[in-house]
C-alpha positions as a printed Julia matrix, in Angstrom:
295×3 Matrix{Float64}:
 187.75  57.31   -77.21
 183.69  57.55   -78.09
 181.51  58.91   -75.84
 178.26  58.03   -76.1
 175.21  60.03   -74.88
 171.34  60.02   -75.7
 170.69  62.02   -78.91
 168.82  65.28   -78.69
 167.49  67.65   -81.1
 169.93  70.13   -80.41
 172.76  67.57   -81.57
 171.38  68.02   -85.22
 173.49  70.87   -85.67
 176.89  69.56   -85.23
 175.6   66.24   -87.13
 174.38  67.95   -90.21
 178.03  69.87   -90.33
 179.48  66.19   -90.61
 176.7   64.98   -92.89
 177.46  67.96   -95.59
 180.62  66.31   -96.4
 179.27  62.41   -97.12
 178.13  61.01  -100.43
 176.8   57.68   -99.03
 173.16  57.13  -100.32
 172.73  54.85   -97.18
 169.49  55.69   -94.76
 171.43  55.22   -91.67
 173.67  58.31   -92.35
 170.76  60.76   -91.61
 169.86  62.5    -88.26
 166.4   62.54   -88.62
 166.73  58.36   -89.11
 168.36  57.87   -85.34
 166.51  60.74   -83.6
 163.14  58.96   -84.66
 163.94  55.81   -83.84
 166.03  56.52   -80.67
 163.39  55.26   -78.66
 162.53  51.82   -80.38
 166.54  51.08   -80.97
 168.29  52.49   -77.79
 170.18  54.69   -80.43
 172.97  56.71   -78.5
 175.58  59.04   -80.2
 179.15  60.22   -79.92
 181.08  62.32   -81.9
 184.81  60.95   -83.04
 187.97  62.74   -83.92
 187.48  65.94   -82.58
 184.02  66.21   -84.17
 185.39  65.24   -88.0
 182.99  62.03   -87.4
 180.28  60.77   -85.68
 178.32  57.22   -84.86
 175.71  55.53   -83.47
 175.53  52.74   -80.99
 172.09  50.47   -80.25
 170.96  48.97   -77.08
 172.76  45.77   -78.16
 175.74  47.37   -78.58
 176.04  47.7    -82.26
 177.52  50.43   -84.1
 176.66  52.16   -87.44
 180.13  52.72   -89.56
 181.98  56.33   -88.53
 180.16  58.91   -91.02
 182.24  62.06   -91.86
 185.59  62.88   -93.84
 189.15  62.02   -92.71
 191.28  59.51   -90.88
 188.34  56.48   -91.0
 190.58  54.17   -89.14
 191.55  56.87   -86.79
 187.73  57.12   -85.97
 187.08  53.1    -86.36
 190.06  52.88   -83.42
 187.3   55.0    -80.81
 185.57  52.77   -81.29
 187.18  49.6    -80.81
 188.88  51.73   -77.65
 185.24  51.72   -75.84
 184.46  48.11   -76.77
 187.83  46.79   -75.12
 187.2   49.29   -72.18
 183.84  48.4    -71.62
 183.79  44.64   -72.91
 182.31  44.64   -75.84
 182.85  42.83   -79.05
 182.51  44.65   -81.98
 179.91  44.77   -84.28
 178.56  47.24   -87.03
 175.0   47.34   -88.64
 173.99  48.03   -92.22
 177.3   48.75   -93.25
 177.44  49.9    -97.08
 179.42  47.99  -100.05
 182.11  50.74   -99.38
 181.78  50.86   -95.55
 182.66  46.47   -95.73
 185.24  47.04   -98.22
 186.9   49.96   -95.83
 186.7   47.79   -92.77
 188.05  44.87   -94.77
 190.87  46.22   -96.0
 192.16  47.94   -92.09
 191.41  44.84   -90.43
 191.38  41.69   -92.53
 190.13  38.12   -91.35
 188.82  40.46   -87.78
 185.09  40.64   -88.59
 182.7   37.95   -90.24
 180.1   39.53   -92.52
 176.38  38.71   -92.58
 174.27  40.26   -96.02
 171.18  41.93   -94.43
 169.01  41.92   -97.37
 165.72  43.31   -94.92
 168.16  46.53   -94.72
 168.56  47.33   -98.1
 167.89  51.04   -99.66
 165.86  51.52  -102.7
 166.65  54.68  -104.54
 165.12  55.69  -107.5
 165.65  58.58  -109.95
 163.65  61.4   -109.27
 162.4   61.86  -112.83
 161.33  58.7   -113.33
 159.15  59.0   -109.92
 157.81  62.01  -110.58
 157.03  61.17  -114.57
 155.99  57.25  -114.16
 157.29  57.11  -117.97
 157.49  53.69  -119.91
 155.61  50.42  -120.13
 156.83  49.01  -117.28
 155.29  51.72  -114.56
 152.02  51.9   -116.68
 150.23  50.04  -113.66
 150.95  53.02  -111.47
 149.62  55.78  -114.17
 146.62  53.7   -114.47
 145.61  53.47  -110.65
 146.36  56.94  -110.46
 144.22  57.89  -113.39
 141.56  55.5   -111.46
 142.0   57.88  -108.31
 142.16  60.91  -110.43
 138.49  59.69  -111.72
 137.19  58.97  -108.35
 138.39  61.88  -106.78
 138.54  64.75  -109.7
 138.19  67.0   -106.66
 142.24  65.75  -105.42
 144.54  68.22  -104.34
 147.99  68.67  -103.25
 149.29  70.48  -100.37
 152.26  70.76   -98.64
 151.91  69.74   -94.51
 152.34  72.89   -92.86
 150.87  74.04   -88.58
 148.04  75.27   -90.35
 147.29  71.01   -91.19
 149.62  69.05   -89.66
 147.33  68.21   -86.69
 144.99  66.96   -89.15
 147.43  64.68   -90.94
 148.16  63.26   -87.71
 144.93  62.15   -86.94
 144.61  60.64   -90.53
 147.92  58.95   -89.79
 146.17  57.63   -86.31
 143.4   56.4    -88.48
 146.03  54.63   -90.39
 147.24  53.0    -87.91
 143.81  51.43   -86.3
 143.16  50.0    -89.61
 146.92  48.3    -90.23
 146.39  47.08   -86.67
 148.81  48.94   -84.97
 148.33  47.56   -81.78
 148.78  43.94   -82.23
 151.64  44.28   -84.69
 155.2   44.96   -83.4
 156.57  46.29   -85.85
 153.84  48.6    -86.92
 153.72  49.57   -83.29
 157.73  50.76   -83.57
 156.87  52.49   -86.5
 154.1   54.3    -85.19
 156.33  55.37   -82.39
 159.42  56.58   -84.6
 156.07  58.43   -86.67
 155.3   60.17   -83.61
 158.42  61.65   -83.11
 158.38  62.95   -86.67
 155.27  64.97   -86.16
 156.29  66.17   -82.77
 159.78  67.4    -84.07
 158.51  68.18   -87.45
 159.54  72.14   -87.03
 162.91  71.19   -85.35
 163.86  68.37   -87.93
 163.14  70.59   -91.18
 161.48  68.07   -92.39
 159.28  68.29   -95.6
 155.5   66.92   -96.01
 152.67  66.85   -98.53
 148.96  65.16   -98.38
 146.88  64.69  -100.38
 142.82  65.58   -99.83
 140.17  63.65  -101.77
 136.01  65.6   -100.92
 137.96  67.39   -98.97
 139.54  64.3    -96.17
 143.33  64.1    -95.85
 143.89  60.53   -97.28
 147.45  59.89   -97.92
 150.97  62.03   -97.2
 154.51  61.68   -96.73
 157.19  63.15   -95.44
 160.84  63.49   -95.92
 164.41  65.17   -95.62
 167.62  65.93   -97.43
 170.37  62.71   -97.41
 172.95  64.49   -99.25
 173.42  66.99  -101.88
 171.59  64.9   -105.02
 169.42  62.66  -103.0
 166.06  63.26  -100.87
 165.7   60.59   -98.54
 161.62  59.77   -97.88
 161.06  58.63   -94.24
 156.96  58.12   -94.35
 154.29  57.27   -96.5
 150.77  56.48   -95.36
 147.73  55.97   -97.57
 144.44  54.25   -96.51
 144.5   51.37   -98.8
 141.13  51.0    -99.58
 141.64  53.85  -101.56
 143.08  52.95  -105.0
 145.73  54.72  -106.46
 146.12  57.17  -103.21
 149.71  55.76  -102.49
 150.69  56.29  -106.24
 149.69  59.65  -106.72
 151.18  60.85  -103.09
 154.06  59.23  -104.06
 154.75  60.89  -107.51
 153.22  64.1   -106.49
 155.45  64.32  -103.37
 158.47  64.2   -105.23
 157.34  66.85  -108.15
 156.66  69.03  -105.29
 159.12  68.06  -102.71
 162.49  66.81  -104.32
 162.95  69.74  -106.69
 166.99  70.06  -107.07
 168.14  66.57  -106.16
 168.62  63.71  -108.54
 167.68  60.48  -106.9
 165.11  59.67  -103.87
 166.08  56.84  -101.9
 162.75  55.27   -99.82
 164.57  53.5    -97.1
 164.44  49.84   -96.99
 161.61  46.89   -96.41
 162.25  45.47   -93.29
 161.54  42.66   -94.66
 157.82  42.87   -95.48
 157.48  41.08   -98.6
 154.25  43.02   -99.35
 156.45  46.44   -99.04
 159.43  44.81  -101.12
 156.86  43.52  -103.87
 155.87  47.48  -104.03
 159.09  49.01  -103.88
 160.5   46.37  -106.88
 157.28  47.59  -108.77
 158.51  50.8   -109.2
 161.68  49.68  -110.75
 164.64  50.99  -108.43
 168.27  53.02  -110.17
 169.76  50.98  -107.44
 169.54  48.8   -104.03
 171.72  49.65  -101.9
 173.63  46.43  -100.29
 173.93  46.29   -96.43
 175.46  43.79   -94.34
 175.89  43.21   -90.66
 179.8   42.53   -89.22
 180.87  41.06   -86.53
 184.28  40.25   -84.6
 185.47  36.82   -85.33
């Protein structure tokens, strides 16, 4: 039966073991994603079979699909163990096309199935990011040529000790302008942010900024999702700046996704001004969730 405890960083180990043998493009099957966001979400974590599989399980008792390789409806019966012992009815979040079609197929007419369009992936090929080619993604070239004009000074670097304190504070800055305070779901974010920066060492995580007269004014930062795609956790730019979330965007993955194929930038949350962007920049593929529930 799953056991669930609170997630530390020295669980990444044993999670990135399981993780090496998934090809789901999803967000949610990522350490970095829960250990971030432990705090905001309640996220807990228990292995299943023997270690061949792991999940997650949020303060309202929701849990994300088994991730690993093997018996699936071996590891899918944990679970359901610890909701009958502890009275729970089940329920999974953002499960994948596959992950419904799996459940569906084990236990048909048992759940009821909700699309959760807010919780949809947008991946993107990582040539096309890191080339803006073609008529259709001339809008970005152009605000970055804008910047480029403004700011012939630009440069690149990778976040490192040496200027990851100063990031921070530009990412603080960030945050005082988007309101931060008085927004709730900024104010999550921010939180989940923190944690990246604190753990940035311990998560291998990968960052670049970008400096314009010299001022860190946009970065982003990131990790492996699975063997062809980089998954992108953050991007800040001050958006009085134009074309700084362009160009830290394309120049991020020229110097950060080398060797994978696709970049998926996590989903909207269903800000329509962050869906409008993320559509602009013409996705491979959105990746489908939905929520499921026992009948």
């Amino acid at each position: 039966m799953a056991e669930f405890k609170e997630i530390q960083i020295e669980d990444k180990a044993w999670v990135d073991k399981i993780l090496e043998t998934q090809a789901e493009l999803s967000l949610e099957n990522n350490f970095t994603t829960a250990f971030i966001w432990r705090n905001i979400f309640g996220i807990t974590i228990s292995s299943l079979q023997g270690g061949k599989f792991y999940t997650t399980k949020t303060k309202d008792n929701s849990f994300m699909f088994p991730c690993g390789e093997g018996d699936i409806k071996s590891a899918l019966e944990e679970i359901f163990d610890y909701c009958e012992e502890n009275n729970i009815k089940p329920k999974f979040y953002s499960l994948t096309k596959k992950n419904k079609e799996i459940l569906e197929s084990f236990y048909p007419d048992k759940f009821s199935y909700k699309e959760n369009r807010d919780g949809s992936d947008y991946v993107y090929e990582k040539e096309k990011l890191a080339t803006l080619s073609g008529k259709k993604l001339s809008a970005k070239r152009n605000h970055i040529n804008r910047f480029v004009e403004a700011y012939p000074d630009w440069e690149y670097e990778e976040i490192n000790e040496s200027n990851i304190d100063e990031v921070f504070l530009m990412n603080q800055k960030w945050c005082e302008m988007a309101g931060c305070e008085k927004e709730e779901g900024i104010k999550d974010e921010s939180c989940a942010v923190k944690e990246a920066f604190a753990h940035f060492e311990e998560l291998k995580l990968s960052g670049g900024l970008i400096r314009a007269n010299g001022e860190v004014v946009a970065y982003s930062m990131g990790d492996k999702l699975s063997h062809d795609t980089f998954l992108v956790h953050i991007e800040k730019a001050f958006p009085d700046i134009q074309g700084a979330y362009p160009i830290i965007n394309r120049e991020f993955v020229i110097h950060n996704c080398e060797g994978f194929d696709f970049v998926n930038r996590e989903d909207d949350a269903g800000d329509e001004g962050l869906r409008k962007a993320k559509l602009s920049y013409r996705p491979y593929e959105i990746i489908e969730k939905w929520i499921a529930e026992s009948k």
